[in-house]
C-alpha positions as CSV (number, residue, x, y, z in Angstrom):
1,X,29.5,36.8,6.7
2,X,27.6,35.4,4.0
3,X,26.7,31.8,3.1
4,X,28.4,32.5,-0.6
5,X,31.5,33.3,1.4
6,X,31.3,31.0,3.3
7,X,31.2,28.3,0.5
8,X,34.2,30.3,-1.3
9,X,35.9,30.2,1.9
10,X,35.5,26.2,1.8
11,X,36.3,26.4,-1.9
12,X,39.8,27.6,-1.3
13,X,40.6,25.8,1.4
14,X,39.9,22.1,-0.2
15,X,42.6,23.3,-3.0
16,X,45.3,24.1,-0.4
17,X,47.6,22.1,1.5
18,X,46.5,23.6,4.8
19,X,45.2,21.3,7.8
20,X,43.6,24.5,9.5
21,X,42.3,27.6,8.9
22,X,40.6,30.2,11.0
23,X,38.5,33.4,9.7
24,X,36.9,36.2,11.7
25,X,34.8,38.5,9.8
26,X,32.4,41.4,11.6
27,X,30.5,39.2,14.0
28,X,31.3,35.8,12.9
29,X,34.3,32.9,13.0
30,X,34.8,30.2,10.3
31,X,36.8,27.5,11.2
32,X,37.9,25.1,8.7
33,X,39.9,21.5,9.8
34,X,40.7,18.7,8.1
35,X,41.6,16.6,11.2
36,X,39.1,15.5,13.9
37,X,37.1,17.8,15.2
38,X,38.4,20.1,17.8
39,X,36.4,22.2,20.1
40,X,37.5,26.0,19.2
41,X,37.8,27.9,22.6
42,X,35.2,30.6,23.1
43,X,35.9,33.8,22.2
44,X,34.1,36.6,24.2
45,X,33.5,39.3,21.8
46,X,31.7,37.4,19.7
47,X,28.5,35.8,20.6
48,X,27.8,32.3,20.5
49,X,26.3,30.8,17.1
50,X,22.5,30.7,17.2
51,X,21.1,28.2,14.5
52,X,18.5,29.3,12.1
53,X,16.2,27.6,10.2
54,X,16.2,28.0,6.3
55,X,18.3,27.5,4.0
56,X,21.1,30.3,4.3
57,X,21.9,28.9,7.9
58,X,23.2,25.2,6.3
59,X,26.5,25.1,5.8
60,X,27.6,22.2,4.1
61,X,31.7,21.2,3.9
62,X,33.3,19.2,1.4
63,X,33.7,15.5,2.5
64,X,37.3,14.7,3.2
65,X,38.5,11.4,2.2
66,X,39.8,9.1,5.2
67,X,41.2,5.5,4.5
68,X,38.7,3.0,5.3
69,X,35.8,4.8,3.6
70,X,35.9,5.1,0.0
71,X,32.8,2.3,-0.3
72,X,30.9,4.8,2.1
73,X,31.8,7.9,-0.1
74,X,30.5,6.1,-3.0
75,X,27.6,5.1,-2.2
76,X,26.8,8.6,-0.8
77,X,27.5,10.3,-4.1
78,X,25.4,7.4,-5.8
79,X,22.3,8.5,-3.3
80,X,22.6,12.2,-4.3
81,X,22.7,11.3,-8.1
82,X,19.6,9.1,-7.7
83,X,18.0,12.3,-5.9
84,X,18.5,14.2,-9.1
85,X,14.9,14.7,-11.5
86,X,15.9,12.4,-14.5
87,X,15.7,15.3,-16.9
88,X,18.2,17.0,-15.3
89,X,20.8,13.5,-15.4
90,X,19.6,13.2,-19.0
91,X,20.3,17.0,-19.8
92,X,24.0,16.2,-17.8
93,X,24.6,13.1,-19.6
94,X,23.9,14.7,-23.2
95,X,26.1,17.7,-22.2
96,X,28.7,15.3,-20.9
97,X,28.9,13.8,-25.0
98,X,27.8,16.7,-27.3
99,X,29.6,19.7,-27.8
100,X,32.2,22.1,-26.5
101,X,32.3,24.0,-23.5
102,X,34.5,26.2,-21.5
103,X,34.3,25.8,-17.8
104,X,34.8,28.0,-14.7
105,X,38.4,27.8,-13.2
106,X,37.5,29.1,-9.7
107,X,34.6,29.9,-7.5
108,X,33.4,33.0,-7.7
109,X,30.8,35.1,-9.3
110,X,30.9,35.3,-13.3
111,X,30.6,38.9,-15.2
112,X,30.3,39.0,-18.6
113,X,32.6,42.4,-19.5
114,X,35.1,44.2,-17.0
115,X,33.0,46.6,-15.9
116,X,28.8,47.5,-16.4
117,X,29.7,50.5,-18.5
118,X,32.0,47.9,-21.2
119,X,29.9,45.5,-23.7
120,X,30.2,42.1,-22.7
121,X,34.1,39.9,-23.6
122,X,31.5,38.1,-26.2
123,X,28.3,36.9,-27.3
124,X,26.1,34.0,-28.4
125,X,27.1,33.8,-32.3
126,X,30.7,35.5,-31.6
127,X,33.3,32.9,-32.3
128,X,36.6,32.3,-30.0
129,X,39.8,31.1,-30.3
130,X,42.1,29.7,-27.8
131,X,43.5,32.3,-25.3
132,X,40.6,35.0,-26.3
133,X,39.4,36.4,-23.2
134,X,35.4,35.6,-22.5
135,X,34.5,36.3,-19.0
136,X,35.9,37.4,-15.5
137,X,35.2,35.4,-12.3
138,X,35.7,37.6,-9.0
139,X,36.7,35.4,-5.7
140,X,37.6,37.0,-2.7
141,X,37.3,40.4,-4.4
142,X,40.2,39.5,-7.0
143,X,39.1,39.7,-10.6
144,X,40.4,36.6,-12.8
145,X,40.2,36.5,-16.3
146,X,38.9,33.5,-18.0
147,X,40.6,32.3,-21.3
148,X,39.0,29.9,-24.1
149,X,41.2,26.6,-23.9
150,X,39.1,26.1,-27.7
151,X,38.1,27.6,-30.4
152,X,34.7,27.5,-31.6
153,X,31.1,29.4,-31.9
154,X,29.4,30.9,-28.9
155,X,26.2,29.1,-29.3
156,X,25.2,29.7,-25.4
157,X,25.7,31.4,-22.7
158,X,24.9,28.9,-19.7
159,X,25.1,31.9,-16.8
160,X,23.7,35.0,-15.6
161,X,26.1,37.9,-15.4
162,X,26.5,38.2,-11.9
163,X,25.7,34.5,-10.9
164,X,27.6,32.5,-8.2
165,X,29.9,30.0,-10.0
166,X,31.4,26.8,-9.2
167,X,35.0,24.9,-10.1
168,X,34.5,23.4,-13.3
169,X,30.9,24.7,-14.4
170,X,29.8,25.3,-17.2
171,X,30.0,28.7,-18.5
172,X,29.7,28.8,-22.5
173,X,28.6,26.1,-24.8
174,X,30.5,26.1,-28.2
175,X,30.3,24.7,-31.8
């Protein structure tokens, strides 16, 4: 299993109403819970977890909010923001206030046209209207079209066909 799975796996489970879910895939077990934790029993075909160090053996879970700890959560998301170069909170800032832009619905990976052989749904200098068709996001090997909810000029395309996306980013910046 794959750390992009992984995090798509997460993905769809903060959006559900579930308070458990358990995955097995080849070799490994994902176990999602929104409650305390609970020990998972061992299971003897599979072998137990051995960490790694890098980057593709994190995997980090959404924080789930509890009563009691809302001062806690917001202090940690102040403490990641700080952590953030300040050209990179100035670029989010400006982007937050000047122009239009049409955002990922889902996680998944973004493709520009239905298939590598087909030109791509559009391009920079093309212009949209609402319910035009301008990318497809694939999750969990499902392929979602994404509409314009505006109309406007392409001016850029923030993505690279075939780049990981998250809920809510930005895909296309408009005029």
């Amino acid at each position: 299993m794959q750390f992009e799975e992984v995090k798509e796996l997460i993905a769809i489970f903060e959006k559900t109403d579930l308070n458990d879910m358990e995955v097995q895939l080849d070799n490994a077990v994902v176990r999602l819970n929104r409650g305390k934790a609970v020990p998972m029993p061992p299971m003897p075909q599979v072998p137990p977890f051995q960490a790694q160090e890098g980057p593709e053996a994190v995997f980090m879970a959404g924080k789930i909010p509890s009563a009691g700890n809302d001062d806690l959560q917001k202090q940690e998301a102040s403490n990641i923001l700080d952590t953030l170069p300040a050209d990179k909170r100035a670029k989010d800032e400006d982007d937050a206030d000047n122009g239009n832009f049409i955002t990922s619905p889902i996680v998944g990976t973004f493709y520009q046209s239905s298939s590598p052989e087909k030109p791509p749904y559009v391009n920079v200098g093309d212009t949209v209207s609402k319910g035009d068709i301008v990318c497809i996001i694939e999750a969990m090997k499902f392929m979602n079209e994404v509409t314009s909810e505006k109309s406007g000029k392409v001016v850029e395309i923030l993505v690279e066909d075939g780049q990981f996306v998250e809920f809510g980013e930005k895909l296309f910046r408009l005029s």
